[in-house]
ZASETI-637835 format. One line per field, with one value per residue (C-alpha): residue number from 1; residue in one letter; x, y, z. Coordinates in pm, whole numbers, plus 50000, padded with zeros to 5 digits. Example, Ala and Ser with C-alpha at 12.3 -4.5 7.8 and 13.67 -1.06 7.14 Angstrom:
<nodes>
pos	(1|2)
code	(A|S)
u	(51230|51367)
v	(49550|49894)
w	(50780|50714)
</nodes>
This chain:
<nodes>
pos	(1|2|3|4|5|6|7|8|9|10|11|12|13|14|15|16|17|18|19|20|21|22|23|24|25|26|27|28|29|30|31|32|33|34|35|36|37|38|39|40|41|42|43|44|45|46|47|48|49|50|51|52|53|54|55|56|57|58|59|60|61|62|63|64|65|66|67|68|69|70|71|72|73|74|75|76|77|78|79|80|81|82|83|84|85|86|87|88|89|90|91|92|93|94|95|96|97|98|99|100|101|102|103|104|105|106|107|108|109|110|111|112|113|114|115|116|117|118|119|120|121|122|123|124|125|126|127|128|129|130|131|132|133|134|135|136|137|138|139|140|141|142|143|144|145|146|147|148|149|150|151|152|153|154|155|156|157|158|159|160|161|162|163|164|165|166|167|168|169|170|171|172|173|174|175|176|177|178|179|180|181|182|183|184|185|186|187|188|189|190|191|192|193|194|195|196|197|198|199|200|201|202|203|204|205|206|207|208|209|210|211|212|213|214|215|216|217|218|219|220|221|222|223|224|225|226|227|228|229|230|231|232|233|234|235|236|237|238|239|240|241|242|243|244|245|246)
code	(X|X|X|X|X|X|X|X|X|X|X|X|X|X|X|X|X|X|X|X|X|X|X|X|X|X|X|X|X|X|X|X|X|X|X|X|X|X|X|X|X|X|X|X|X|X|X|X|X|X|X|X|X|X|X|X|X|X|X|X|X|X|X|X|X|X|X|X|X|X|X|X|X|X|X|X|X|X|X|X|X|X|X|X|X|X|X|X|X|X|X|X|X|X|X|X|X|X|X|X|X|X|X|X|X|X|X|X|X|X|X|X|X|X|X|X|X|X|X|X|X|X|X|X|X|X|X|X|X|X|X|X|X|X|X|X|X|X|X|X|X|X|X|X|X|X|X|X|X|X|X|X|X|X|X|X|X|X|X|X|X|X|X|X|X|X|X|X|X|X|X|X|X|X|X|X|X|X|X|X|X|X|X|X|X|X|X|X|X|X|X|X|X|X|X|X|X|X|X|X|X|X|X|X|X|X|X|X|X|X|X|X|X|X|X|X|X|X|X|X|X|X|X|X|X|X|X|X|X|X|X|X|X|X|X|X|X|X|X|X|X|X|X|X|X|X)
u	(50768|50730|50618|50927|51174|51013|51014|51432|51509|51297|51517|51837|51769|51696|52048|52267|52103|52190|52516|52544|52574|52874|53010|52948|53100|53417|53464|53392|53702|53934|53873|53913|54201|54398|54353|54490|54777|54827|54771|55038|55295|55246|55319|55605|55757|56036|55984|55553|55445|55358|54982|54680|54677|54310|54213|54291|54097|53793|53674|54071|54034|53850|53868|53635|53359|53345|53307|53044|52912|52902|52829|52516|52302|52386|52267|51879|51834|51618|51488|51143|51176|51204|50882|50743|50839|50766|50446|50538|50501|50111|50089|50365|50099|49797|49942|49912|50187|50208|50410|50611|50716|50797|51028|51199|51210|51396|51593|51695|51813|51984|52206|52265|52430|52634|52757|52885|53084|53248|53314|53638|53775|53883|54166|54314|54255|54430|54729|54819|54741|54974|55238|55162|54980|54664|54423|54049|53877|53879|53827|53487|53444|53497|53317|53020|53076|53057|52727|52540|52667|52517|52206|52194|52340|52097|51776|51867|51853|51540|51371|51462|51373|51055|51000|51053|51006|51356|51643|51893|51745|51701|52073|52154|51869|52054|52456|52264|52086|52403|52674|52399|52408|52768|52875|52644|52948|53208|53128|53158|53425|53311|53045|52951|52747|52856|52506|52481|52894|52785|52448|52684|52948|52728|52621|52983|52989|53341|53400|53209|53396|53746|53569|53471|53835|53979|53753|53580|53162|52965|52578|52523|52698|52475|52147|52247|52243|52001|51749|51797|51771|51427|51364|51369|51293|50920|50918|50975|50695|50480|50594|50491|50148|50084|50180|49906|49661|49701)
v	(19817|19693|19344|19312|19417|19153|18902|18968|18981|18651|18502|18631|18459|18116|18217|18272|18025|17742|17511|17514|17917|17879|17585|17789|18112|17890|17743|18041|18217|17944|17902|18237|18305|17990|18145|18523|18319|18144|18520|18684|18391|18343|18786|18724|18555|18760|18562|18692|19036|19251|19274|19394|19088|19229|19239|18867|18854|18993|18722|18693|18299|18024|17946|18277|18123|17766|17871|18113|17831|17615|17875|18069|17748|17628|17993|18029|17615|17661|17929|17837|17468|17320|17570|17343|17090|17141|17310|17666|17815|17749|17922|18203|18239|18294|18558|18934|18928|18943|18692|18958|19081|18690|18658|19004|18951|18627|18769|19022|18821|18626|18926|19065|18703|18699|18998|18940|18621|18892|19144|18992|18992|19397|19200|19112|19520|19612|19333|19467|19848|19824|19739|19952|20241|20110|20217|20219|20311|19989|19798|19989|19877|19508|19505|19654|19387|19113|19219|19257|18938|18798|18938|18768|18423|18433|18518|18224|18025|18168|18088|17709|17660|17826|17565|17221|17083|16936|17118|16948|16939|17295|17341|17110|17282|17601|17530|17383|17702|17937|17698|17757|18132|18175|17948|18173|18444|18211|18103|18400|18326|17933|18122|18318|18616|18945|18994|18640|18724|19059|18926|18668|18931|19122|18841|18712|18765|18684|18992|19172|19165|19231|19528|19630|19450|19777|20012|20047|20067|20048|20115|19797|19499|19716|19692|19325|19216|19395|19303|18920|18975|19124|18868|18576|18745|18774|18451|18345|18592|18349|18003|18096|18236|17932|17726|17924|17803|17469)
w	(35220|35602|35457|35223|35492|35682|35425|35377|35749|35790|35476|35623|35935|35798|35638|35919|36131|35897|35916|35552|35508|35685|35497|35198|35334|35492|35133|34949|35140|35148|34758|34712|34931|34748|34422|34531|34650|34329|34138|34328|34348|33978|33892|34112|33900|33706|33388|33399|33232|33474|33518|33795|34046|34116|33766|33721|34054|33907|33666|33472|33564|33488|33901|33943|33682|33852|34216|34123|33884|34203|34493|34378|34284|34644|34825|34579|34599|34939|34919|34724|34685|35027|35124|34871|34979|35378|35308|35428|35093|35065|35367|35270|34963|35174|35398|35284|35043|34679|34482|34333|34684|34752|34518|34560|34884|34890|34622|34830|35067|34915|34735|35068|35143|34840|34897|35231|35070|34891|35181|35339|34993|35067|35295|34957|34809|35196|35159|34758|34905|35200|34894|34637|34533|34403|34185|34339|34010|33894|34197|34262|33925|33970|34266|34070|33799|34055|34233|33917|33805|34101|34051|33725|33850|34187|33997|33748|34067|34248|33916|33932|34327|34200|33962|34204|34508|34579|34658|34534|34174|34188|34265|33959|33746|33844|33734|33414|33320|33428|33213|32939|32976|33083|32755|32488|32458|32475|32108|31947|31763|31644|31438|31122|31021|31132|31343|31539|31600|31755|31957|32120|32143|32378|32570|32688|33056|33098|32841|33101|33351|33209|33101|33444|33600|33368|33531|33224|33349|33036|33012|32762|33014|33302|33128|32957|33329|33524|33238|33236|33632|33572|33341|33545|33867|33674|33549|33889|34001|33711|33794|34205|34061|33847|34150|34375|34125|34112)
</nodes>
């Protein structure tokens, strides 16, 4: 456990002691501020059914997708790739740490940093709370949507700086795979066959998240994600092992 903690506090250094985590963070709040100011100057409009400005907030636009589309590849695209690239990784390998604890522990890290792109975002919960009598059910439930999204969109990422040396391809490799996996739901409805209908059904993220923007937290959108986190977090664990070899 000491060597994982380790691992995480040496990842959340290289973080915070990096120009570009703060681009990232500036940008990330800035987008994210803009579009709460869109949401509430659009349901303030007399003409607009009244509706949850958080629940549009959590994954109700298409603004929500596309930064996290964008974001996440840019916070996993160093974190295995350019200690490829440098050389530290060969020497990451040889130290007493499993590959498994590697990768979880960069993983780890780099949850802890996406959550803390979402932590000023309670300034928008305080601003609606201060004006009406709000509802925390589903905001803890949002919240929890978001962070297991995450894990699912950052281990997509970790897997893909696992796989090359550069960064930047990594990055691109990334928004690839998660446009591929954030699309698979979205065609539910262009096919056929009650079973494929229901498979892709179950798969649609963005139906995930209204669910939890409602405060509705159901086991199936819990396990979807935490197992396709454990998915690639272990083929991750492989493509670092297979790496060691060669």
């Amino acid at each position: 456990m000491r060597k994982l903690f380790a691992l995480v506090q040496r990842e959340l250094l290289a973080y915070f002691s990096s120009p570009l985590a703060y681009v990232v963070l500036t940008a990330f709040l800035f987008i994210n501020g803009y579009v709460f100011y869109l949401i509430v100057a659009f349901l303030n409009n007399p003409s607009v059914q009244a509706m949850a400005p958080l629940k549009l907030m959590f994954g109700g636009t298409i603004f929500f997708w596309l930064y996290l589309l964008f974001v996440v590849p840019v916070i996993t695209m160093r974190l295995l790739a350019e200690e490829r690239r440098t050389g530290t990784l060969e020497v990451l390998l040889t130290s007493p740490v499993s590959e498994a604890q590697v990768v979880i522990g960069k993983f780890l890290a780099a949850f802890v940093f996406y959550l803390f792109l979402w932590l000023p975002t309670w300034v928008y919960v305080a601003i609606l709370a201060s004006h009406a009598k709000i509802d925390f059910g589903p905001v803890w439930a949002g919240y929890l949507g978001i962070a297991l999204l995450g894990s699912l969109f950052l281990s997509v990422g970790l897997l893909t700086s696992a796989l090359v040396r550069n960064q930047i391809i990594a990055a691109i490799l990334a928004f690839a795979v998660l446009v591929v996996v954030f699309s698979l739901g979205l065609v539910e409805n262009l096919v056929t066959g009650a079973a494929l209908k229901g498979a892709l059904g179950y798969m649609n993220l963005w139906s995930h998240m209204d669910d939890f923007a409602k405060g509705i937290v159901d086991s199936r959108h819990v396990v979807y994600n935490l197992s396709l986190t454990g998915l690639f977090l272990f083929l991750a664990t492989k493509a670092l092992e297979a790496s060691k070899g060669r």
